[in-house]
N, CA, C and O atoms as a GROMACS GRO file, in nm:
protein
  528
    1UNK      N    1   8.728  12.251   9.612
    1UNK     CA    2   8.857  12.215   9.665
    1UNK      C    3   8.928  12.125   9.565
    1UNK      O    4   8.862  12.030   9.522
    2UNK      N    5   9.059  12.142   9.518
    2UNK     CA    6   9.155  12.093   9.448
    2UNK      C    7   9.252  11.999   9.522
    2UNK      O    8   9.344  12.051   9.586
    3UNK      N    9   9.236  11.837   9.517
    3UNK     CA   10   9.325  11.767   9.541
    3UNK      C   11   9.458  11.767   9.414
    3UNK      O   12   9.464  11.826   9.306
    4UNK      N   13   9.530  11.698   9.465
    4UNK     CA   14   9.672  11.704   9.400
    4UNK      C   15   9.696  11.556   9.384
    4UNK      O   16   9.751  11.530   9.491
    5UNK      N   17   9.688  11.444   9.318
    5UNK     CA   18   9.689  11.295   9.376
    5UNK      C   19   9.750  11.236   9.266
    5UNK      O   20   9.718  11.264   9.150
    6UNK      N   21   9.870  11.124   9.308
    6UNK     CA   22   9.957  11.051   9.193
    6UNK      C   23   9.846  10.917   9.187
    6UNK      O   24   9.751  10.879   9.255
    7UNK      N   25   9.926  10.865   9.049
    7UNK     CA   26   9.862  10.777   8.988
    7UNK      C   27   9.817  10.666   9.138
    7UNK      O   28   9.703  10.682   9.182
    8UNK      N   29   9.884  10.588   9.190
    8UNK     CA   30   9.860  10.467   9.249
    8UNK      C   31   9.748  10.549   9.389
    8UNK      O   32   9.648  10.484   9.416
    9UNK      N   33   9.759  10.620   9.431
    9UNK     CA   34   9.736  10.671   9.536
    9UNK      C   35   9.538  10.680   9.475
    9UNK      O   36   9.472  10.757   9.545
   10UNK      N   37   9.496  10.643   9.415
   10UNK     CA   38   9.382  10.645   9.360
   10UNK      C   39   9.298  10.528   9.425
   10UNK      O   40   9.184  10.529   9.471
   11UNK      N   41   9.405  10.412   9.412
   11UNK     CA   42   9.364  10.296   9.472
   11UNK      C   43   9.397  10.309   9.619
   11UNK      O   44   9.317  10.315   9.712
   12UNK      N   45   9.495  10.312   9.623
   12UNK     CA   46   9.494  10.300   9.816
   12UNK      C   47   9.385  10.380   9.878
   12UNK      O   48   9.334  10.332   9.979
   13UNK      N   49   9.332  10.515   9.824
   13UNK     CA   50   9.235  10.600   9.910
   13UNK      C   51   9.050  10.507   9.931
   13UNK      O   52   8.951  10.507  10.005
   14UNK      N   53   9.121  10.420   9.768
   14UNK     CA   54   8.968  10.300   9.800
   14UNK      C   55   8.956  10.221   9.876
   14UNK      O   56   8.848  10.185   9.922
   15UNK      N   57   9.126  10.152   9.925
   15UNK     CA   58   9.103  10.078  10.020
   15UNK      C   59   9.151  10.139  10.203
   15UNK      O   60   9.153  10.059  10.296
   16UNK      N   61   9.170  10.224  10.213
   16UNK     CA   62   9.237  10.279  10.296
   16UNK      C   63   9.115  10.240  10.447
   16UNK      O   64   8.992  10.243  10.454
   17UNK      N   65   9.247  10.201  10.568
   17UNK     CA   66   9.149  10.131  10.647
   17UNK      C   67   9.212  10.244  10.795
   17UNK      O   68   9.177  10.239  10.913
   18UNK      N   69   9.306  10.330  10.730
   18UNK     CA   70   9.360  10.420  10.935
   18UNK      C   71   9.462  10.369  10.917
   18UNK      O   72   9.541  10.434  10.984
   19UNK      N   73   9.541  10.251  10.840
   19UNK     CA   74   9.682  10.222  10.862
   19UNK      C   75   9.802  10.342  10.811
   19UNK      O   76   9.789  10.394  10.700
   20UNK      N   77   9.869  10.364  10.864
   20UNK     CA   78  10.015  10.467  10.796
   20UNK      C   79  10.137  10.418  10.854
   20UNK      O   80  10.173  10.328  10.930
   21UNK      N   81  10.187  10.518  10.784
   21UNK     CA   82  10.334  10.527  10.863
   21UNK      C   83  10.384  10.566  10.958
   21UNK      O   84  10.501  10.545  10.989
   22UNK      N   85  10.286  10.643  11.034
   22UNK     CA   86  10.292  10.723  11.135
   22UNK      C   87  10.138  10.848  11.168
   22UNK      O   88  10.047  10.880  11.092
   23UNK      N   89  10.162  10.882  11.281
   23UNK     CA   90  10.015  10.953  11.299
   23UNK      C   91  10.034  11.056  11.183
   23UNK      O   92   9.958  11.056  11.086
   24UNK      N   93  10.114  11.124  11.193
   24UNK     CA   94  10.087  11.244  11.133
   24UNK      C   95  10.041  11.187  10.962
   24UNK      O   96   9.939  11.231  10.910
   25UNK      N   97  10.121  11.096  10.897
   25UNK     CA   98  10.058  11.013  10.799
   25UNK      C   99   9.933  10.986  10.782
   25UNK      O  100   9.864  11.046  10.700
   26UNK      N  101   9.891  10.898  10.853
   26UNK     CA  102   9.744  10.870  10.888
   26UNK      C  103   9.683  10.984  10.903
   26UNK      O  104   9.608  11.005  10.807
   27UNK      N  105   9.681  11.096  11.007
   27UNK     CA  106   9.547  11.165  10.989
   27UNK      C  107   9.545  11.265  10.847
   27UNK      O  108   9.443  11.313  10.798
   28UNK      N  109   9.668  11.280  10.800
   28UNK     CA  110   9.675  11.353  10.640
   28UNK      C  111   9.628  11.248  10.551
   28UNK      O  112   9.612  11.280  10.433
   29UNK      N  113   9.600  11.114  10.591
   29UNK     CA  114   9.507  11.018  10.475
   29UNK      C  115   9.385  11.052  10.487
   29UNK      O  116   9.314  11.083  10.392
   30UNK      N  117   9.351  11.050  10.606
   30UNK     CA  118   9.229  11.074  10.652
   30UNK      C  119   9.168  11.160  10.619
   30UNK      O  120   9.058  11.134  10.570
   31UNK      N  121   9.218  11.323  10.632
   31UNK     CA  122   9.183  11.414  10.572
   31UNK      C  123   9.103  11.439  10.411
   31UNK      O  124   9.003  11.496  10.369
   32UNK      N  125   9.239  11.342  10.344
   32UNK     CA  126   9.235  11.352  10.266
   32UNK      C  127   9.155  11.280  10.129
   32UNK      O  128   9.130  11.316  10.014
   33UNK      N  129   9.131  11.158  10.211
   33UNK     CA  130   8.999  11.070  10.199
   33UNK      C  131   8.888  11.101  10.206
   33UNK      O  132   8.806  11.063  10.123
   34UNK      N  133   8.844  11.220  10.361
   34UNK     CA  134   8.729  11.288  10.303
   34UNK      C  135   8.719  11.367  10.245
   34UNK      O  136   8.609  11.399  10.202
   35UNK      N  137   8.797  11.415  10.225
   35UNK     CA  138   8.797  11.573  10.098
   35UNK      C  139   8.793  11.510   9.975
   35UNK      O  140   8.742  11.592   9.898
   36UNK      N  141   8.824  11.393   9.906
   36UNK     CA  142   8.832  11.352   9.797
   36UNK      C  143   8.632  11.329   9.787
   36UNK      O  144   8.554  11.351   9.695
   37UNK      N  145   8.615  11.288   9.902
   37UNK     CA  146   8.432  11.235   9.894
   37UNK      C  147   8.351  11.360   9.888
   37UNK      O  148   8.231  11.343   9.903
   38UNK      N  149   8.376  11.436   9.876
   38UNK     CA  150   8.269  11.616   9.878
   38UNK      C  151   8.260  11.613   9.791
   38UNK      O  152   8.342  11.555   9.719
   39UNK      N  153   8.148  11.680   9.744
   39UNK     CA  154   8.108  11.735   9.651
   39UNK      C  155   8.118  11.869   9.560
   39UNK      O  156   8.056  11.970   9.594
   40UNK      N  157   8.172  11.867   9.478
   40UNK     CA  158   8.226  11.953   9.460
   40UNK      C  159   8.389  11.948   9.406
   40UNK      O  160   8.441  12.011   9.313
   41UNK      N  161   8.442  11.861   9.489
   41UNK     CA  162   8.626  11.875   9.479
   41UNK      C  163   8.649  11.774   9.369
   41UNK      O  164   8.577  11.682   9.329
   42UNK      N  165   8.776  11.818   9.328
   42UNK     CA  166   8.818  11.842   9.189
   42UNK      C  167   9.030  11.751   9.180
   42UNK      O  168   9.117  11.805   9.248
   43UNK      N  169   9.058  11.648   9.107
   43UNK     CA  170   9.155  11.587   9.122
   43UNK      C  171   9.229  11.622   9.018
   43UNK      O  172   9.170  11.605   8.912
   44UNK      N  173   9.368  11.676   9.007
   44UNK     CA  174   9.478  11.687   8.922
   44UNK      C  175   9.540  11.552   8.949
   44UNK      O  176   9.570  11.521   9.064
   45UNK      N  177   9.562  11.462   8.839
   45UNK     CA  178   9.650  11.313   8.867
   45UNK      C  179   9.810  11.386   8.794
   45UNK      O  180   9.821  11.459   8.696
   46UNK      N  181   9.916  11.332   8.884
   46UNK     CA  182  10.040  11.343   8.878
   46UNK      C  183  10.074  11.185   8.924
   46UNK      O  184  10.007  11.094   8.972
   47UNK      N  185  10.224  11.203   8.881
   47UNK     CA  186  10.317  11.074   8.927
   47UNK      C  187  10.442  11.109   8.974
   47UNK      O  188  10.555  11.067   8.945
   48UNK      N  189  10.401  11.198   9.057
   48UNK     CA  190  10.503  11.239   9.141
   48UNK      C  191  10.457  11.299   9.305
   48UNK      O  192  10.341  11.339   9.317
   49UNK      N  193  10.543  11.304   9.418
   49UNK     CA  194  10.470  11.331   9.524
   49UNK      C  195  10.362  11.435   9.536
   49UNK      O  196  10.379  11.548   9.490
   50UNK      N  197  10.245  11.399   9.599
   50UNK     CA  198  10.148  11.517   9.612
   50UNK      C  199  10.079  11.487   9.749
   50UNK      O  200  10.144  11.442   9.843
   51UNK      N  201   9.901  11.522   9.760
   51UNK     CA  202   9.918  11.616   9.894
   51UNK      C  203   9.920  11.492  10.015
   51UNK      O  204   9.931  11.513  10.136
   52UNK      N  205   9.906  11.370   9.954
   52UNK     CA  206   9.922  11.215  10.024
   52UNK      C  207  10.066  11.185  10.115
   52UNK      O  208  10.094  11.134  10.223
   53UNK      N  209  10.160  11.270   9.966
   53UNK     CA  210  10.307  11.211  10.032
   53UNK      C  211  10.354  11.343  10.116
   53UNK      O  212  10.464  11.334  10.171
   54UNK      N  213  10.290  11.449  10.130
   54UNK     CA  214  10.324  11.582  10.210
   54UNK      C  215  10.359  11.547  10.309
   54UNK      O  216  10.459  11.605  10.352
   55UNK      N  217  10.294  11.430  10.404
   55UNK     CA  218  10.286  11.384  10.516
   55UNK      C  219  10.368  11.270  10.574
   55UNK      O  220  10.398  11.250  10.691
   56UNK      N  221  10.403  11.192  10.452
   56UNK     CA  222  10.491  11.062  10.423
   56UNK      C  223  10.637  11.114  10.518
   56UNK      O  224  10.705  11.212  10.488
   57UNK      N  225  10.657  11.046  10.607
   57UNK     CA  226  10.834  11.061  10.684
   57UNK      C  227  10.908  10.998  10.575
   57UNK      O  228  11.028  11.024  10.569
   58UNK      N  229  10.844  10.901  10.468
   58UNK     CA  230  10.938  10.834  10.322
   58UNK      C  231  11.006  10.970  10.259
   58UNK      O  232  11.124  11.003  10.254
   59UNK      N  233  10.909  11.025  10.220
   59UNK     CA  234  10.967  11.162  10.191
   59UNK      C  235  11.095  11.231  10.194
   59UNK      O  236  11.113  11.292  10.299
   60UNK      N  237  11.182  11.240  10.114
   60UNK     CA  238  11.337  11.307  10.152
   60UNK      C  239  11.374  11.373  10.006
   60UNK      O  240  11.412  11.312   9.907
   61UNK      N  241  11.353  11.502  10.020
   61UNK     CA  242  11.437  11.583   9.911
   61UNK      C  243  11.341  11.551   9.767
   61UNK      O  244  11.382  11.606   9.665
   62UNK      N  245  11.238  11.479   9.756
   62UNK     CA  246  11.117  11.483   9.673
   62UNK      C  247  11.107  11.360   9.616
   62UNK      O  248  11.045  11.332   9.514
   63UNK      N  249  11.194  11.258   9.711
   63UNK     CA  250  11.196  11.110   9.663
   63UNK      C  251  11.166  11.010   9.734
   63UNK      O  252  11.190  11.022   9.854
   64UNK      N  253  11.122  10.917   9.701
   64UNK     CA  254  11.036  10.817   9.799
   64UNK      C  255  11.142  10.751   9.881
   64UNK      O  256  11.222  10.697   9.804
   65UNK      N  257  11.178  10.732  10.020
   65UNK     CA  258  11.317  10.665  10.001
   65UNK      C  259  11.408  10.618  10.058
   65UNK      O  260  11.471  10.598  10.162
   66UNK      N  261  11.386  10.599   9.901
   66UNK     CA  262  11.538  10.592   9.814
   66UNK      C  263  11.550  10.551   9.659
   66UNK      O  264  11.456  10.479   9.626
   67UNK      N  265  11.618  10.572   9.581
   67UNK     CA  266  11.589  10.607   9.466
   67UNK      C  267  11.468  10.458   9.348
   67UNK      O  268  11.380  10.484   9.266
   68UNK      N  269  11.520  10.318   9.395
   68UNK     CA  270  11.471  10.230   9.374
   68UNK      C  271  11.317  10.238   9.400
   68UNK      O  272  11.238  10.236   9.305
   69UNK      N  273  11.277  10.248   9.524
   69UNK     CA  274  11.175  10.270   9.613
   69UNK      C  275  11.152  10.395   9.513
   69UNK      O  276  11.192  10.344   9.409
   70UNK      N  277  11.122  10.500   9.486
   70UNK     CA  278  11.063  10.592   9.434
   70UNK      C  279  11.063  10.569   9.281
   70UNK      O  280  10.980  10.638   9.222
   71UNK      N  281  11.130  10.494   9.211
   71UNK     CA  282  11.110  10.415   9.062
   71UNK      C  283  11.014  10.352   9.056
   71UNK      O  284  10.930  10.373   8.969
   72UNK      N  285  11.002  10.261   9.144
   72UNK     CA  286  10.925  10.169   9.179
   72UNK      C  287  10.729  10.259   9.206
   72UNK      O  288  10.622  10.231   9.151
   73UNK      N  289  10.747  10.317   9.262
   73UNK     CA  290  10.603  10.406   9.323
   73UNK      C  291  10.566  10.530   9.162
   73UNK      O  292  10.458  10.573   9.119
   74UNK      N  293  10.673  10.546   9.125
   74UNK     CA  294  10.628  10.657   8.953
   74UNK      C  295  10.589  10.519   8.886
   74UNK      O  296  10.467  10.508   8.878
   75UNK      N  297  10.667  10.399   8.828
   75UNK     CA  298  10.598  10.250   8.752
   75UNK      C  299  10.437  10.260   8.819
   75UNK      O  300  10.350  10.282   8.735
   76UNK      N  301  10.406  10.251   8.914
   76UNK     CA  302  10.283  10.217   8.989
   76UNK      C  303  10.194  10.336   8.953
   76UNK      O  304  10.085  10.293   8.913
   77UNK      N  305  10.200  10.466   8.952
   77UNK     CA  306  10.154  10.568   8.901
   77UNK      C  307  10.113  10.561   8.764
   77UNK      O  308  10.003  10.581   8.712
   78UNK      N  309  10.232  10.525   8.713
   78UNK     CA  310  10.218  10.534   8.575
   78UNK      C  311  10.105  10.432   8.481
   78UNK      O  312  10.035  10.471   8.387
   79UNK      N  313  10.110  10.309   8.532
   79UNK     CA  314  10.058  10.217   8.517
   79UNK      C  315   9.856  10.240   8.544
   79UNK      O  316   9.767  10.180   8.484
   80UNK      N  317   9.842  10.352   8.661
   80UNK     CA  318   9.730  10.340   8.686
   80UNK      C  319   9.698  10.477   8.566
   80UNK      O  320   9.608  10.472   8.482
   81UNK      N  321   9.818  10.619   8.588
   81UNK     CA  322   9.735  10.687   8.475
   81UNK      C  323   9.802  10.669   8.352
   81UNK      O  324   9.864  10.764   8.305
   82UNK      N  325   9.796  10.534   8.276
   82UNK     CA  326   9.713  10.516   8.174
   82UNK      C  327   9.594  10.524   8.080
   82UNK      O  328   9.567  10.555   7.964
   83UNK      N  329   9.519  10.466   8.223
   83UNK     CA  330   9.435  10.468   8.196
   83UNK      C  331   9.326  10.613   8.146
   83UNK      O  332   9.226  10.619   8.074
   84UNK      N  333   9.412  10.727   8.232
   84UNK     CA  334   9.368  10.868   8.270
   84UNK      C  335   9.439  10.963   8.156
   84UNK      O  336   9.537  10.926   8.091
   85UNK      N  337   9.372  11.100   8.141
   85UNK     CA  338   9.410  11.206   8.083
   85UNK      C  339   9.471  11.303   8.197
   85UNK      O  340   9.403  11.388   8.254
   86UNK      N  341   9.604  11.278   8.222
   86UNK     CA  342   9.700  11.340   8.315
   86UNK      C  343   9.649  11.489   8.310
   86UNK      O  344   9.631  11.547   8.418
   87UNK      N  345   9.620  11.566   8.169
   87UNK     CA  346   9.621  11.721   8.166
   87UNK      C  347   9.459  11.744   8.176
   87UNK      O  348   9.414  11.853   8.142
   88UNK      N  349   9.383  11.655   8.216
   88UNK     CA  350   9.247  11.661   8.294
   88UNK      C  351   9.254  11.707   8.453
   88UNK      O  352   9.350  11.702   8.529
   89UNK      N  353   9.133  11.748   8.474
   89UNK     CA  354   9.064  11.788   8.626
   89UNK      C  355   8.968  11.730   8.646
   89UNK      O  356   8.866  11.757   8.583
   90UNK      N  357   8.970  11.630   8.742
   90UNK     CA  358   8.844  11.526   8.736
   90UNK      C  359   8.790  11.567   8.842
   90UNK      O  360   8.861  11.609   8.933
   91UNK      N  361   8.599  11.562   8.855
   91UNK     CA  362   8.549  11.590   8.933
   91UNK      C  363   8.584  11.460   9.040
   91UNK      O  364   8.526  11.359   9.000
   92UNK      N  365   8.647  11.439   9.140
   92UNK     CA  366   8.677  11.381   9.232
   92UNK      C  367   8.555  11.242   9.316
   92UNK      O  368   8.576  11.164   9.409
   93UNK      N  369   8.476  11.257   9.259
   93UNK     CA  370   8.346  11.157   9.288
   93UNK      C  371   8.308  11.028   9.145
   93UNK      O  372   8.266  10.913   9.142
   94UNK      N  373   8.354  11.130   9.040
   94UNK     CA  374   8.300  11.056   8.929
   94UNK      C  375   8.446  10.964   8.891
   94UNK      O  376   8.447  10.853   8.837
   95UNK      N  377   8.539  11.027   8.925
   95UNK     CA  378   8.694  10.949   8.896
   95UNK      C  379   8.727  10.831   9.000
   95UNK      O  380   8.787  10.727   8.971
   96UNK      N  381   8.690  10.857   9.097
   96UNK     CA  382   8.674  10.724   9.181
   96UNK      C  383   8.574  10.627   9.168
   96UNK      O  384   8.597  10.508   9.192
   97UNK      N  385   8.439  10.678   9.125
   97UNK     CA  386   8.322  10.531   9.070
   97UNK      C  387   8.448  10.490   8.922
   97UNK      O  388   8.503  10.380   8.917
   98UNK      N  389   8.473  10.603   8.814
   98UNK     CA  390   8.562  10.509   8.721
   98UNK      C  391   8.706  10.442   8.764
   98UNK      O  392   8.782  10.413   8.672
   99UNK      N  393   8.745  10.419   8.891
   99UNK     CA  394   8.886  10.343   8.974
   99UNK      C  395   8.823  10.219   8.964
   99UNK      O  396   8.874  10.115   8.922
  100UNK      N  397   8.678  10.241   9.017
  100UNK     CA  398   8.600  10.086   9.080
  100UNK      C  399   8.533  10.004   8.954
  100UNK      O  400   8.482   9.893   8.963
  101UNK      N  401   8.544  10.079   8.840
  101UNK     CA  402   8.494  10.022   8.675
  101UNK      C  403   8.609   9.957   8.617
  101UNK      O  404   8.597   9.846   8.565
  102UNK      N  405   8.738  10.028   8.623
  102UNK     CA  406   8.859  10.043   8.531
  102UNK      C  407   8.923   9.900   8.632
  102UNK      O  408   8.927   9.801   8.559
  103UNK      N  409   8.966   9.871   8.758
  103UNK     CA  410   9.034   9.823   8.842
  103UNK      C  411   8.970   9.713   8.900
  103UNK      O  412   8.968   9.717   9.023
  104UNK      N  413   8.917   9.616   8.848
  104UNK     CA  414   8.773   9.566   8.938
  104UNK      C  415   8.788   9.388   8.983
  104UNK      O  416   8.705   9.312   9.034
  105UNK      N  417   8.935   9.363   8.939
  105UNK     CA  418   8.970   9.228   8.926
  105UNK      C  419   9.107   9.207   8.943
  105UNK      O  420   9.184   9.297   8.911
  106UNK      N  421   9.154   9.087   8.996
  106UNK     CA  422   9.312   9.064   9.049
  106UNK      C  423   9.415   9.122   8.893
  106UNK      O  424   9.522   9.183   8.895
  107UNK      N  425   9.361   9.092   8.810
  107UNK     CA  426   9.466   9.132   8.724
  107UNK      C  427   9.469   9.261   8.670
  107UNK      O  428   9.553   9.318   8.601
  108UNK      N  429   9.349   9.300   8.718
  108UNK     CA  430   9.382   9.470   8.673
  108UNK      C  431   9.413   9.528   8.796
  108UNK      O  432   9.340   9.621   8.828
  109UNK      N  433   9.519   9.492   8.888
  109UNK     CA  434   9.542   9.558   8.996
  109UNK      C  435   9.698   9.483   9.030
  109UNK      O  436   9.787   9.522   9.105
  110UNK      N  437   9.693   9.379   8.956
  110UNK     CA  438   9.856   9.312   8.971
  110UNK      C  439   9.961   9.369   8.950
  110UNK      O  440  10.048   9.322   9.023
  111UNK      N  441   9.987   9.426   8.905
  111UNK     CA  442  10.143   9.527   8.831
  111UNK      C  443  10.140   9.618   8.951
  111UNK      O  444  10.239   9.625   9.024
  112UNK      N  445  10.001   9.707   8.981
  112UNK     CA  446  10.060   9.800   9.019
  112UNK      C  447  10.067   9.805   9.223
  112UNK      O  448  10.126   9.885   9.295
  113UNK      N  449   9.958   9.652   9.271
  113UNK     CA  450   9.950   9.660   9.383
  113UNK      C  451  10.046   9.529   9.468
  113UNK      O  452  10.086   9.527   9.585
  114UNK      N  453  10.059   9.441   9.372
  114UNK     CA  454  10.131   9.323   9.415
  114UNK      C  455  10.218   9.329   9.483
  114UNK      O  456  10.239   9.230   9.553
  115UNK      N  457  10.311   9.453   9.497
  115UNK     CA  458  10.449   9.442   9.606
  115UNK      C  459  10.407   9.593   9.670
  115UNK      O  460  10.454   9.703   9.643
  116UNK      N  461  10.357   9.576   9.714
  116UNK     CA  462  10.263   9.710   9.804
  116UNK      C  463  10.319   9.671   9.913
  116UNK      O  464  10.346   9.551   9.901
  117UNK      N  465  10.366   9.734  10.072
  117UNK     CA  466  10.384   9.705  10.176
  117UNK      C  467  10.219   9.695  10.208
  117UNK      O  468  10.190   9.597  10.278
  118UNK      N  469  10.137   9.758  10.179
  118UNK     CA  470   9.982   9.745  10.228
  118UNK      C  471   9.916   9.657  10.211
  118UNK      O  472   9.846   9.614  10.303
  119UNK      N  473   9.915   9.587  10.057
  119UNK     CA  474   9.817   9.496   9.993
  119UNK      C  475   9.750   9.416  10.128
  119UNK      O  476   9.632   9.450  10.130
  120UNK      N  477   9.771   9.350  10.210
  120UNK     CA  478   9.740   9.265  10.296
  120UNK      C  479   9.627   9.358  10.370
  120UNK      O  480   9.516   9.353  10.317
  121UNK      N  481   9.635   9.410  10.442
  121UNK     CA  482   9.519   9.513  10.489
  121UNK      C  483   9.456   9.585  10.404
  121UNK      O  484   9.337   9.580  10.432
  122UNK      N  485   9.484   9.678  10.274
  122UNK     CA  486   9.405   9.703  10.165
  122UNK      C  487   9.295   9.660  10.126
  122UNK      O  488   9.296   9.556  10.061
  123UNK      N  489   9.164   9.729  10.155
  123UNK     CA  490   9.013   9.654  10.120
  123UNK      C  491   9.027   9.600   9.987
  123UNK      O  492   9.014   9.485   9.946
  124UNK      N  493   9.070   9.759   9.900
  124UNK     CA  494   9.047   9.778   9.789
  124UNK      C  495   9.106   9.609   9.730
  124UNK      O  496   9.032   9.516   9.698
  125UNK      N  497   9.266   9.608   9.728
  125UNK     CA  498   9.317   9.511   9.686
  125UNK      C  499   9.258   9.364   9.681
  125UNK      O  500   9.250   9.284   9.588
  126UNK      N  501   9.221   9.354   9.814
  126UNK     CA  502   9.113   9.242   9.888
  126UNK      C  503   9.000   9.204   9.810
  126UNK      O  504   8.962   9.096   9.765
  127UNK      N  505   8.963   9.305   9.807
  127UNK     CA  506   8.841   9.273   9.699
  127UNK      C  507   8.880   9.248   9.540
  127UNK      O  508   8.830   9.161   9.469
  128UNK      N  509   8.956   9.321   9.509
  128UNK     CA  510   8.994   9.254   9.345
  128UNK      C  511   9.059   9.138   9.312
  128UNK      O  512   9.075   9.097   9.197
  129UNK      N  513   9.121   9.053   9.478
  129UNK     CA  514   9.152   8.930   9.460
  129UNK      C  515   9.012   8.854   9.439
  129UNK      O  516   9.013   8.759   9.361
  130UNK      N  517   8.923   8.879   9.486
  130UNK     CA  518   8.794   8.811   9.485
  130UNK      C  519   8.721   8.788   9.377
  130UNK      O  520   8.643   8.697   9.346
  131UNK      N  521   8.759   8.888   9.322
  131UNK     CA  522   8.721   8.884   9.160
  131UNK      C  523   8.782   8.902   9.012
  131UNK      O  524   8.802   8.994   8.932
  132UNK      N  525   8.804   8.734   9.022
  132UNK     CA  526   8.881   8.672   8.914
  132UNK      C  527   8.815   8.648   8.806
  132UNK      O  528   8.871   8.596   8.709
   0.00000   0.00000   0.00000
């Protein structure tokens, strides 16, 4: 199975706790959280909407929104695939142990999680404040 997943959306699926924007949001995280954990499935990284924001009511005409708000979420993408080979297919198990290598401390998570509407409930985030 082939996920579709933008840069930032790498981290939120680490910390992801059931919160959304709405049900239909939430259970397409959900979904999509366990399909990322099988064995077997396979991640294309983009920085643009994919199968996370399918579900997003933010969603309008292929922009987060509004145009600021969707600048803002490609910076955050962008920032995480850096680190990544965009024209790679990552086996989906081994690219998330390297999220938790690459991301593992408040400042390697500052740029791109700091004005998150989530950060506050975010495990993931939570924990990289912890380790300074």
């Amino acid at each position: 199975m082939k996920l579709v997943l933008r840069g930032h959306h790498l981290l939120c699926l680490k910390g992801f706790q059931g919160y959304g924007y709405d049900k239909s949001f939430t259970e397409n995280m959900i979904d999509v959280n366990f399909k990322r954990k099988q064995k077997g499935a396979t991640v294309k990284l983009i920085a643009e909407p994919d199968d996370i924001c399918s579900s997003c009511p933010n969603l309008k005409d292929n922009i987060c929104e509004n145009e600021l708000q969707n600048n803002n979420i490609i910076r955050m993408d962008l920032e995480v695939l850096k680190q990544f080979d965009s024209k790679k297919e990552y086996d989906s198990i081994e690219l998330f142990e390297k999220i938790d290598d690459i991301f593992n401390s408040a400042e390697s998570v500052s740029e791109i999680c700091s004005n998150c509407m989530w950060h506050e409930k975010c495990l993931f985030y939570q924990k990289s404040l912890n380790n300074r």
